[in-house]
N, C-alpha and C positions, 0 to 999 in steps of 0.2 A: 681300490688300488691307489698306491701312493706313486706319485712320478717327482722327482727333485731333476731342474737343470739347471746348471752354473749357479749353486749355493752360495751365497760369498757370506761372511760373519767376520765380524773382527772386534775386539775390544780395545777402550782407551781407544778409536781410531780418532785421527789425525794430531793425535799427545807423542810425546819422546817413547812412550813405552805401550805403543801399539801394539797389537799381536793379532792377525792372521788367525784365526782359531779352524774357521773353515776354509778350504779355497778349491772353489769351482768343482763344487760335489754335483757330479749327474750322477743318477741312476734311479731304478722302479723297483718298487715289491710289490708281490704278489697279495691276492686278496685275503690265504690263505698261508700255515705254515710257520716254523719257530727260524727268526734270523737273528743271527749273531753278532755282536759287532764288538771285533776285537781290539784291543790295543793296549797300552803300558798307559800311565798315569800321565795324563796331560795332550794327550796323544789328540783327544777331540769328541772321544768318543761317544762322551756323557754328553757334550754341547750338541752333537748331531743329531740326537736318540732327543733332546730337551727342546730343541727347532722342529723336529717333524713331528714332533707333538704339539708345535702351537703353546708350548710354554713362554719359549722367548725368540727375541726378536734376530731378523737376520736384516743385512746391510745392500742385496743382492740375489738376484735368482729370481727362479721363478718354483711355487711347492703348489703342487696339484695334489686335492685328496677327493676321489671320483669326480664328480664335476663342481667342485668349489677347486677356485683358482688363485694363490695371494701373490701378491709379486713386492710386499711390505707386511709388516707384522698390523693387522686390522686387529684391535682389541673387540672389537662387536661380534666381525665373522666368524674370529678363533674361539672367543667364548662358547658360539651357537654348536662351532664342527666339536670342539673335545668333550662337549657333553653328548652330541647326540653320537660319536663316531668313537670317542674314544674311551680307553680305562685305562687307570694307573697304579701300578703296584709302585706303594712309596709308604712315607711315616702315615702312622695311625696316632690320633686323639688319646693318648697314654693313659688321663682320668677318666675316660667314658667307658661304657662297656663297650663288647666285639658287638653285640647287636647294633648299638647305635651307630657306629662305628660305619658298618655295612647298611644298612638302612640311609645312612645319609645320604649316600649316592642315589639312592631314588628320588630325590628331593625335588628334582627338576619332571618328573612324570606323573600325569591324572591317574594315579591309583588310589586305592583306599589302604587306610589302615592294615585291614586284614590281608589282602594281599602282597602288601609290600614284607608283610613279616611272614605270609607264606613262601614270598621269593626268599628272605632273609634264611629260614629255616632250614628249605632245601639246599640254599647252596654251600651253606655250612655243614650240614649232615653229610653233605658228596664229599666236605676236603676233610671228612672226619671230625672237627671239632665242635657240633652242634651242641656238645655239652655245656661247652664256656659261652653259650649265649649270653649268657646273665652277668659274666664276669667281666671284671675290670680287665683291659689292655693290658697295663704294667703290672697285672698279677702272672701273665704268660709267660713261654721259655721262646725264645727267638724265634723257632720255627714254626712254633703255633702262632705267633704275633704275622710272621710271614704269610701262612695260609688265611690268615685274616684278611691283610691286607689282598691276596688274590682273589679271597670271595668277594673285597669290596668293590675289586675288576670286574668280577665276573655277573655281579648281581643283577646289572641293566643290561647284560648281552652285548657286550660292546664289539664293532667288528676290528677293532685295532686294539691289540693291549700292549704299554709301554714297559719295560723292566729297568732300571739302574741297579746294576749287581743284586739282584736279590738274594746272592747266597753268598756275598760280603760275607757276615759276621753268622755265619753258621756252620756248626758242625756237618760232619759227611752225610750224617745219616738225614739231615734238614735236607740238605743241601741235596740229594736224591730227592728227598719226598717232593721236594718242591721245583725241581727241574721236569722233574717226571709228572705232577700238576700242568705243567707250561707247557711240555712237549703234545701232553694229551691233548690240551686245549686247541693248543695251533692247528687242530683238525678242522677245528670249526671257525676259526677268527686267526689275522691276523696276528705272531708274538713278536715282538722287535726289543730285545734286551740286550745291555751292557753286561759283559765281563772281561775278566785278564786273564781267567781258567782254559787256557787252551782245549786240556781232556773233555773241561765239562762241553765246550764248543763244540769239539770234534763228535762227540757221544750223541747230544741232542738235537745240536743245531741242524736244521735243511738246510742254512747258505749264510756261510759267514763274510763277514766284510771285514778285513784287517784296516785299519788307519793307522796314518801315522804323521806326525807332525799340521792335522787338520786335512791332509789327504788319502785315500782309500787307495789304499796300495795294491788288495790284494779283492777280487770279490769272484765267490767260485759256491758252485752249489758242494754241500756237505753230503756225503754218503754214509750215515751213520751205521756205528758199528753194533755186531750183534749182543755185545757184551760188555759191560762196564764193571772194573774193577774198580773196587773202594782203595783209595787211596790214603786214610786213616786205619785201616784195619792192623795193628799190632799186633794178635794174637800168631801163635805158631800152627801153622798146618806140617804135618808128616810127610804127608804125600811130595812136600815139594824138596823134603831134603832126602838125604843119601842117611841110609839106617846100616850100623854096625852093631851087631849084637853078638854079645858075651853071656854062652847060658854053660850050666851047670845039671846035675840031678838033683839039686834044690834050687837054685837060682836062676831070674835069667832079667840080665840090662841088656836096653837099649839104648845106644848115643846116634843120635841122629846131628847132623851136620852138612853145609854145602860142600857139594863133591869139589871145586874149587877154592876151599878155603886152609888152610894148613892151622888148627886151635893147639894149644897147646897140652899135650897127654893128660889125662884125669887121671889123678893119685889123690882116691878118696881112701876111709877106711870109716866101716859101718859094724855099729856094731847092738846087739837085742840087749836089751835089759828090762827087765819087766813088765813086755810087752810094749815095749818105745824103742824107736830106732832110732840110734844116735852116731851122727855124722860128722867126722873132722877132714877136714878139707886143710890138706899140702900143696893148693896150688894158688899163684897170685889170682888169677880169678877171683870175681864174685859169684857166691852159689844162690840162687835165686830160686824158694820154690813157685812155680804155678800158681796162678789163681786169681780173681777176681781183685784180689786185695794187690796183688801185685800188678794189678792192670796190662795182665799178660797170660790168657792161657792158651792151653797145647789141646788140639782139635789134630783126631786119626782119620780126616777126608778132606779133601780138597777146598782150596776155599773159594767161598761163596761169590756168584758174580751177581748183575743187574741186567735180566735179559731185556732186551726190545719188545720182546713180548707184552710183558709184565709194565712197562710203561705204559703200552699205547691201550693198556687194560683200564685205564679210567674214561669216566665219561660223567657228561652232563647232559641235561635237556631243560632249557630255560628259554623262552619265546622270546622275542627282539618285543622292546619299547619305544612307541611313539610317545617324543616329546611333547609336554604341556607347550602351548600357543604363546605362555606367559614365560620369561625367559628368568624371572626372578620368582624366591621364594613367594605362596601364600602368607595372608598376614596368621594363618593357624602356623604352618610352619617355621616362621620368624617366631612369632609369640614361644612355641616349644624350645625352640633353639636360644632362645635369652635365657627363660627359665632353666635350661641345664646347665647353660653357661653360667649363672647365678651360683646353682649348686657347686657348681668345681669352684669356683672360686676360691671358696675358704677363708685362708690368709692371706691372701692375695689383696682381695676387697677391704684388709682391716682398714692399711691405711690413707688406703680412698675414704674410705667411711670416718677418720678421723680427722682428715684433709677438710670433707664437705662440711663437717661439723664446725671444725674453728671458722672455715672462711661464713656460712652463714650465722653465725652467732657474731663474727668479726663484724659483716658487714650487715646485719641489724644493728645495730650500734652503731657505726656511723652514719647508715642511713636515716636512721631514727633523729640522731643530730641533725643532720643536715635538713630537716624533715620539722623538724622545731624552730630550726632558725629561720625558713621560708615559711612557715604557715602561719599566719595573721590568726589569732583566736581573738575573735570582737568581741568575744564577753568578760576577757581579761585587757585590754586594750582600749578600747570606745568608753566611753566617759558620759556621751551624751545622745538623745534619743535620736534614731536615725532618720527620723525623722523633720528635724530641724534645719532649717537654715538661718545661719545668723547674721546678723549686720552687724556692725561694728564701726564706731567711726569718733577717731581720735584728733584731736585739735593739730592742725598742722603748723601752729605757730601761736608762741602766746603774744604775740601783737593781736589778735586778730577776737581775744579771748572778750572785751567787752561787748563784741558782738553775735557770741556764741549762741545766747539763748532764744535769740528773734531768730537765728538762724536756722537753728535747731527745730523750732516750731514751726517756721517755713515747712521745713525737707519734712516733720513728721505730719505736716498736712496734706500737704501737695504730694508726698512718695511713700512713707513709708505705712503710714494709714489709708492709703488707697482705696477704694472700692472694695473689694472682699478680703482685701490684706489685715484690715484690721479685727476681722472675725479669726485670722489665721495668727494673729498676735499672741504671743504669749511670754510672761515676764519671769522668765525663770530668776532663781537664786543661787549662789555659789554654794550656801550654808547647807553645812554638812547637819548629818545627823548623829545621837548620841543615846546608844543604849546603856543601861545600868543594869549587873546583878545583883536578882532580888533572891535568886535561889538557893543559896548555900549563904548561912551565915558567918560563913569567915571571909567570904565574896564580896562582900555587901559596902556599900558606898565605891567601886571598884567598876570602870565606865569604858567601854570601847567604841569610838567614834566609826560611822557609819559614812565615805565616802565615796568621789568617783562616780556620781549618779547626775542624775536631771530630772527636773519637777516637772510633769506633763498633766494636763487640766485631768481632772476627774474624768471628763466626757469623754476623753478620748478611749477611754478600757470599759468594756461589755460584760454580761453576763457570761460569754460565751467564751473571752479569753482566759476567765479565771479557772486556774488548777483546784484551789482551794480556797475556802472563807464564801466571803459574799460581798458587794459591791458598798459603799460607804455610802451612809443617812446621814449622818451629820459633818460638819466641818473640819471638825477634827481627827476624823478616821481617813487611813491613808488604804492605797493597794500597792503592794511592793513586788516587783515582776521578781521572777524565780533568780533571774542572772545575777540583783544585786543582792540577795538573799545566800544563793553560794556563793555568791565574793567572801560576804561575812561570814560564813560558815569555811570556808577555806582559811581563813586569817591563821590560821594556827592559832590560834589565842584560847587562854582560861576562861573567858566568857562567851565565846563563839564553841567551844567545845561542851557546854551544856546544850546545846540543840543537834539531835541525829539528822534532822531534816528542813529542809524550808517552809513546810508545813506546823513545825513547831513555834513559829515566829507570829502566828496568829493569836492574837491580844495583846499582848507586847506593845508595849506604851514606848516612844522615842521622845525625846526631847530635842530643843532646838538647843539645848544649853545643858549644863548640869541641874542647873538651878528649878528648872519647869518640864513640864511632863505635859506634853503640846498634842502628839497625833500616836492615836491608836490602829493597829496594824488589824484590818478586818478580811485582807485578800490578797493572797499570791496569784500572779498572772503568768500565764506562761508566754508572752512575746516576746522572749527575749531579747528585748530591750534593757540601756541601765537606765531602767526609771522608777521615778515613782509615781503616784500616781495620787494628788492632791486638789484639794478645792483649790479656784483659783483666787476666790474672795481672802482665803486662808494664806495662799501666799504673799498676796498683797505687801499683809501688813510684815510677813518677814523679809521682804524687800526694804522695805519703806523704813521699819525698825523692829524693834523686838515686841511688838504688837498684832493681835490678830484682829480679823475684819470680817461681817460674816452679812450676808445681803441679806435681804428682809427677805424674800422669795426663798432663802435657805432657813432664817428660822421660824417661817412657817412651815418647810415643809416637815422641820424636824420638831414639830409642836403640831401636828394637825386639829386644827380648828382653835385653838387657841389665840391664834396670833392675826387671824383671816381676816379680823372686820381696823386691823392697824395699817394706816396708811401714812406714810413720808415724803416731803418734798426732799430736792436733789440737798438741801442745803441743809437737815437734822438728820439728826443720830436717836438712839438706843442706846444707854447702857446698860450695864448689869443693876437688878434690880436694887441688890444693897447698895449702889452707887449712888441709884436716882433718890432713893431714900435719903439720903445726907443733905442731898442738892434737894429737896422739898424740903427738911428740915430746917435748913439753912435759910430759906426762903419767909418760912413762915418765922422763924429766929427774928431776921431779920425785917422782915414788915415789908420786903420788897417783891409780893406774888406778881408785880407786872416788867423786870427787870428779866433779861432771856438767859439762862445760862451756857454761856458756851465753851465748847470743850475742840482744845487742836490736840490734832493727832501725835500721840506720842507722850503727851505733858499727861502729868499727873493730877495738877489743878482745872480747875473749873475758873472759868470768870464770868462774870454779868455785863450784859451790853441793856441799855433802856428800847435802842432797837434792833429790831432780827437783822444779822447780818448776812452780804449776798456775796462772798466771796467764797461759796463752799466750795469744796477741795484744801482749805487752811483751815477753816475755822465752822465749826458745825453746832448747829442750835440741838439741844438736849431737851427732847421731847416727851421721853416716856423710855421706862424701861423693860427689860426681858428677866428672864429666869435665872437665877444664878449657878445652876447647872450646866447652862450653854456657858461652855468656856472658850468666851470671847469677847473680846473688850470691847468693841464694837460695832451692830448693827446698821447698815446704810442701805441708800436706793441702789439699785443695781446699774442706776445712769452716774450713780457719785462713786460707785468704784471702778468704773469706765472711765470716769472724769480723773480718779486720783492714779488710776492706772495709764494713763495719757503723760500724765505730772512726771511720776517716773521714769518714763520711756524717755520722755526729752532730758531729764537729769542726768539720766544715766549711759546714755547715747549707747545704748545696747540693745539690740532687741530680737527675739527670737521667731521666725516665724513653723508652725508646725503644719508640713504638706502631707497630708494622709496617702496620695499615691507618692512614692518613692521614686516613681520613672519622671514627674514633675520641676523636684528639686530642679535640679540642673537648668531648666524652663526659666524656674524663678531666679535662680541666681543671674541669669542672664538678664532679665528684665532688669530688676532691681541697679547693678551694675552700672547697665545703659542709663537707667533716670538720675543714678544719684552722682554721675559725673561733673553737671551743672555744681557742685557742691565738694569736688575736691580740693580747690583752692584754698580751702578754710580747715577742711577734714579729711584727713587719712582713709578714705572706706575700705572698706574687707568685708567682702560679701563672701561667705563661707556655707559648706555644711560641716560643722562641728565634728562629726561623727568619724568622715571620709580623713578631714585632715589630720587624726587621731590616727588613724590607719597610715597614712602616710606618712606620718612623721617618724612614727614607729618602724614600716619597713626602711626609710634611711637609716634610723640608727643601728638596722641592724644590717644594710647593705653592705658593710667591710668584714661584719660578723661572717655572714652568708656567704662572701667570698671564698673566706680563706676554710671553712666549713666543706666547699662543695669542691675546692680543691681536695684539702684533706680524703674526701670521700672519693674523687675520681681517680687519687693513688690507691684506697682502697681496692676500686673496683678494678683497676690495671693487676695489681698486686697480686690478687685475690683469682681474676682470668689466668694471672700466667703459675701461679703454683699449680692452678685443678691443668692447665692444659701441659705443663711438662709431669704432674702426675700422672694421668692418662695417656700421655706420649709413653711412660714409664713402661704402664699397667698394657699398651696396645704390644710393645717394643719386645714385655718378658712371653706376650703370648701369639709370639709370630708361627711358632709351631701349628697351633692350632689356626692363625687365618689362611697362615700354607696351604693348609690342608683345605681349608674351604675350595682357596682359588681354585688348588690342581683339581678340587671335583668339578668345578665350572660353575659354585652360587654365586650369584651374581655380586658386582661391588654394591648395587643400592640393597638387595636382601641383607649383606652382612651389615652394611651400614646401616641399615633399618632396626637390625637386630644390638649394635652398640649404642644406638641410641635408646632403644626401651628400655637397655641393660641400665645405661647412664640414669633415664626417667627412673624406674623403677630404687637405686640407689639413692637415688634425691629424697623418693617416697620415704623411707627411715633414717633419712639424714639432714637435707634440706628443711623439710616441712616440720619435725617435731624440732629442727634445732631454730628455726625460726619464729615457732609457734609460741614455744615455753620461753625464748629470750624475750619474744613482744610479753607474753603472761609476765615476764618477771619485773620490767619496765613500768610496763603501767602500775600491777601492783606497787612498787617501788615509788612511784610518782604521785601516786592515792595514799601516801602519807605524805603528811606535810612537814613533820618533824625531819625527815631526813632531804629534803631540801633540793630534788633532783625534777626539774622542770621536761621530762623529755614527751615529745607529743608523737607518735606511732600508732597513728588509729589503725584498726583491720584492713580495711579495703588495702594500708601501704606496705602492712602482712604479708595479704595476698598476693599483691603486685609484686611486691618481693620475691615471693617464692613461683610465681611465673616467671622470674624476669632471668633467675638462678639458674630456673632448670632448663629455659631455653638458653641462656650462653653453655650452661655446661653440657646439654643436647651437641649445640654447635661447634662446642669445643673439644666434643667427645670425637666428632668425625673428623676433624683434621688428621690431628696420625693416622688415625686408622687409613684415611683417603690418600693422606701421604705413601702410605706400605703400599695399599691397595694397586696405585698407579703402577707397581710396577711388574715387571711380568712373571706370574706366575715363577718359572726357573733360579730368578734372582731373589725370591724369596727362600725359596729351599735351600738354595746357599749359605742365606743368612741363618 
């Protein structure tokens, strides 16, 4: 039972253009029974019939429907009452079929499959149309669209069904079939329908209610009549006019006419001609024959009426539904209902789908920008091994400069050679390296210098970091880590372009110069460092000068047993054997076998002292030579290149130290710092890791890049949210029809919002994801040449984030309208 007292509604209330729609509606219907509720256009009648159904909201009253009680429009409680209590004969889903159509409405009840299509079944076969189950909505004629829509009333057993003119935009013979549907039903449930058809009220209805101006003027039980006349019917019936007949002994007319009508005399003349009768008409009149074609014929019995009988002759039997517990769709139900939605689509989706395409493809590309300009790559950036920490320490006045080198040998006793420091020492070089093609003879003499790197001792790289080759036996073979190997192979260049790999760089002889062919390349490392990877004895002497130096310990190791039973003080050398041949020759020439020859480093001559001299580190006694294979000038104790490596370090007020843990550094930069304070007065220090401040110098110079970069892109990403969300504001906007229809079934807002969103997912799936996939594909490709010059860095992982980051705004962006439509009530959507 429905009870309404003191209904109040108003619109626009408290605006200039207010309006009263209801006012102070009492009254009850009954449980049972077809009510009427009549009125002229505006009158109220649709807003009264659209409020007692929990469509929309009222301002006032109180609406009882059995014992739920609202005295405000509650979206929760009214949700729960119109699904479990109510049905609504209203639009249907125009691209879906009648079954889906009628089946929706089960949406909210624990049945299966199979019997929601055997409810489906039945009650289409009762309104007669079981045939069009299969068939699309907008293939129907109005009145089978109508009985559609009253099976989708009647499929859950509802005890209250709502009507708005259902027989509006229908012919007579509809307009019967489906009043006469209503009347039957009202046996079993509750009908409360809108019309302005007085007759059809008068015929159907058990208790009409007239409104008028938002008030019920008139409310009176209906005594319906035994007999309904069609009020379309044009055809002529006999029986109701007055017949005048004119016969003959061959002839006989009849004129049939209203006995109060005065027509004007028939003066016809007929006449036979060959079996055709031919008729000329003398009168103003039109002669009009009979028949189908003239949408008018002549019937000799009375005409036809619509008994009461014959109405209340339909029936149903369909069992009442306990609602599911669950007030919104299954995630099977959603998932179906995306998926059909999908199909209708069409052309609808194209240009969403071209929408998601430019905006992901747009913003890969900016994000990929902005992406390059933030991301530090330290194997095109760092210079030097990460390892290193460096000192550095420049004269801070040349007053100060005669006292530099007592100074200098202070700080590098006392600090910078330290306790284990000076096992951590190492003397790197600036000097670059220089490869030559030997491969192609139109190549040849043609040199590509090899920079951007750092000399790190041999010892420090293992069997175990090398990719390829093998670890260097003599002095002159280097290991070159992979990072500075693709530097060179990236160069773009005609001599970096004869090697496919890093791996090709093995044997490959570098020079320090054009002129000499110094270290041979035996082993790529994979540390990803830029280093290389050199004897340190080897380095020495290209610090020192364009000389190499090679410790007796190393050329015996690289002469096994050869060289085992040669011993050296700190103060003689080794040279190459056709050197030391000269310097005897020279000897015995001269008659002086007890004069010492000695050789300073660097210098091309020999000289003679009568005694051994003790200032090794300058000047080195020539004692015996090596093998003229070992290419290097030469030979010393390994305490004299200790010693001439000490020489340098103060010369050169440079010095590297190599910390094997990297969490260290920092340790040591602090230490060092603190001790060599004593010592700024004289020198500038800079205690550094080489590596880090390569890193940071680099992202300053590109911290105004990265600005105007991540603005750029944040227009983007503004840009790009508001095209997809007034697209789908578009795409929500053109298909209010169909969320109409969801609301007045009672799915809930988070099921259809659940169901926009997988629709929105699922759309990203052939839009988002291959338009993001194949721009990153075309990117990198594009970037894996070097000839075309486009540096842009978009690893997968910023792919993928991408296209998670896409399809949740566009998820989120997808529910706004829709949440926006959704808020509002049911009624005011149908409107719209």
């Amino acid at each position: 039972m429905i009870k309404i007292e003191h209904l109040q509604k108003y619109f626009n209330r408290g605006k200039r253009s207010e309006l009263h729609v209801l006012n102070d509606i009492t009254l009850e219907l009954p449980q049972t029974g077809l009510v009427c509720i009549l009125g002229e256009s505006g009158s109220g009648k649709t807003t009264l019939l659209n409020t007692v159904g929990g469509l929309d909201v009222f301002q006032g009253g109180t609406l009882t429907v059995d014992e739920t009680i609202l005295k405000k429009y509650e979206p929760k409680k009214i949700e729960h009452l119109r699904c479990e209590k109510f049905g609504y004969i209203f639009q249907l889903l125009q691209d879906y079929t009648v079954a889906y159509n009628v089946k929706l409405a089960l949406s909210h009840y624990d049945l299966t499959d199979k019997e929601k299509d055997e409810r489906v079944s039945y009650v289409l076969e009762q309104l007669g149309i079981g045939r069009y189950k299969k068939k699309l909505v907008s293939k129907l004629s109005g009145g089978q669209q109508q009985r559609v829509s009253i099976a989708r009333a009647l499929v859950k057993s509802p005890q209250i069904i709502l009507a708005d003119e259902p027989t509006g935009n229908l012919d007579e013979e509809n307009t019967i079939r489906t009043m006469s549907i209503l009347r039957a039903i009202s046996k079993e449930c509750l009908v409360i329908l809108v019309s302005h058809e007085r007759r059809i009220a008068e015929f159907f209805a058990d208790r009409i209610l007239e409104i008028k101006d938002g008030e019920i003027t008139k409310d009176y039980d209906n005594h319906s009549g035994s007999s309904y006349e069609r009020s379309d019917d044009g055809n002529i019936y006999l029986p109701e006019l007055t017949c005048q007949a004119m016969q003959s002994d061959e002839n006989e007319i009849e004129v049939y006419q209203n006995a109060d009508s005065k027509e004007e005399p028939i003066r016809l003349k007929m006449a036979w001609k060959s079996g055709k009768l031919y008729i000329r008409s003398d009168m103003a009149s039109d002669v009009i024959f009979a028949g189908e074609e003239a949408g008018c014929e002549i019937f000799d019995e009375p005409r036809p009426k619509l008994e009461m009988e014959d109405v209340e002759n339909f029936s149903y039997e369909l069992s009442p539904l306990e609602m599911s517990k669950k007030s919104g769709l299954s995630w099977k139900a959603t998932w179906r209902m995306t998926l059909e939605n999908l199909k209708l689509l069409g052309k609808k989706q194209a240009f969403i789908v071209v929408i998601l395409l430019i905006t992901a493809i747009m913003l890969s590309l900016t994000i990929s920008d902005l992406i390059t300009a933030v991301t530090v790559h330290r194997e095109e950036i760092v210079k030097d091994d990460s390892h290193y920490v460096q000192v550095e320490m420049k004269l801070a006045s040349p007053a100060e400069e005669y006292a530099v080198g007592d100074t200098m040998q202070e700080c590098y006793n006392k600090v910078l050679s330290k306790g284990k420091r000076k096992d951590m020492m190492f003397y790197d070089t600036a000097r670059d390296l220089v490869i030559q093609a030997d491969t192609l003879y139109q190549m040849r003499g043609s040199s590509q210098v090899i920079r951007d790197f750092s000399y790190v001792d041999i010892s420090k790289v293992t069997k175990k970091d090398l990719l390829y080759g093998r670890l260097p036996k003599k002095s002159d073979e280097i290991v070159i880590d992979k990072l500075v190997a693709d530097r060179f192979l990236k160069s773009d260049t005609a001599i970096a372009g004869q090697y496919a790999s890093a791996k090709e760089l093995l044997g490959e002889t570098l020079s320090i110069n054009t002129f000499s062919k110094d270290l041979t390349v035996v082993g790529i490392s994979g540390n990803n460092e830029a280093s290389i990877y050199c004897s340190q004895s080897k380095l020495l002497g290209m610090v020192a000068s364009s000389y190499s130096v090679m410790s007796l310990s190393e050329l015996q190791k690289m002469y096994p047993g050869k060289y085992d039973n040669v011993t050296l003080q700190d103060d003689q050398m080794l040279v190459p054997q056709s050197k030391y041949d000269q310097i005897k020759s020279y000897q015995e020439f001269q008659g002086n076998q007890k004069e010492y020859p000695v050789q300073q480093l660097g210098n091309s001559s020999v000289f003679y002292e009568e005694e051994p001299v003790s200032n090794a580190g300058e000047n080195y006694i020539v004692v015996g030579g090596f093998d003229n294979s070992c290419d290097v000038d030469y030979v010393l104790t390994d305490a004299a290149g200790k010693q001439l490596a000490d020489q340098l370090a103060v010369g050169m007020q440079k010095i590297k130290y190599y910390v094997d843990d990297l969490e260290q550094r920092e340790e040591l930069v602090k230490q060092l710092q603190s001790e060599l304070k004593p010592y700024q007065k004289m020198f500038r220090v800079k205690v550094t890791i080489p590596a880090e401040q390569q890193v940071k110098a680099y992202r300053n110079k590109m911290k105004d890049k990265t600005r105007s970069k991540a603005l750029f892109a944040m227009i983007a990403v503004i840009l790009s949210v508001l095209i997809i969300y007034y697209t789908i504001r578009s795409n929500a906007s053109s298909r209010m029809e169909e969320l109409t229809v969801y609301r007045l079934l009672g799915i809930s807002k988070a099921s259809i919002i659940r169901s926009f969103i997988l629709e929105m997912l699922l759309i990203n799936c052939y839009t988002t994801l291959p338009g993001v996939v194949v721009t990153t594909g075309v990117m990198k490709f594009a970037a894996s040449v070097p000839s075309l010059g486009m540096n842009l860095s978009f690893p997968w992982w910023g792919a993928i984030t991408l296209i998670a980051a896409i399809m949740l705004v566009n998820a989120i962006v997808s529910v706004i309208p829709v949440h926006n439509i959704l808020a509002k009530p049911p009624a005011e959507l149908a409107v719209k």
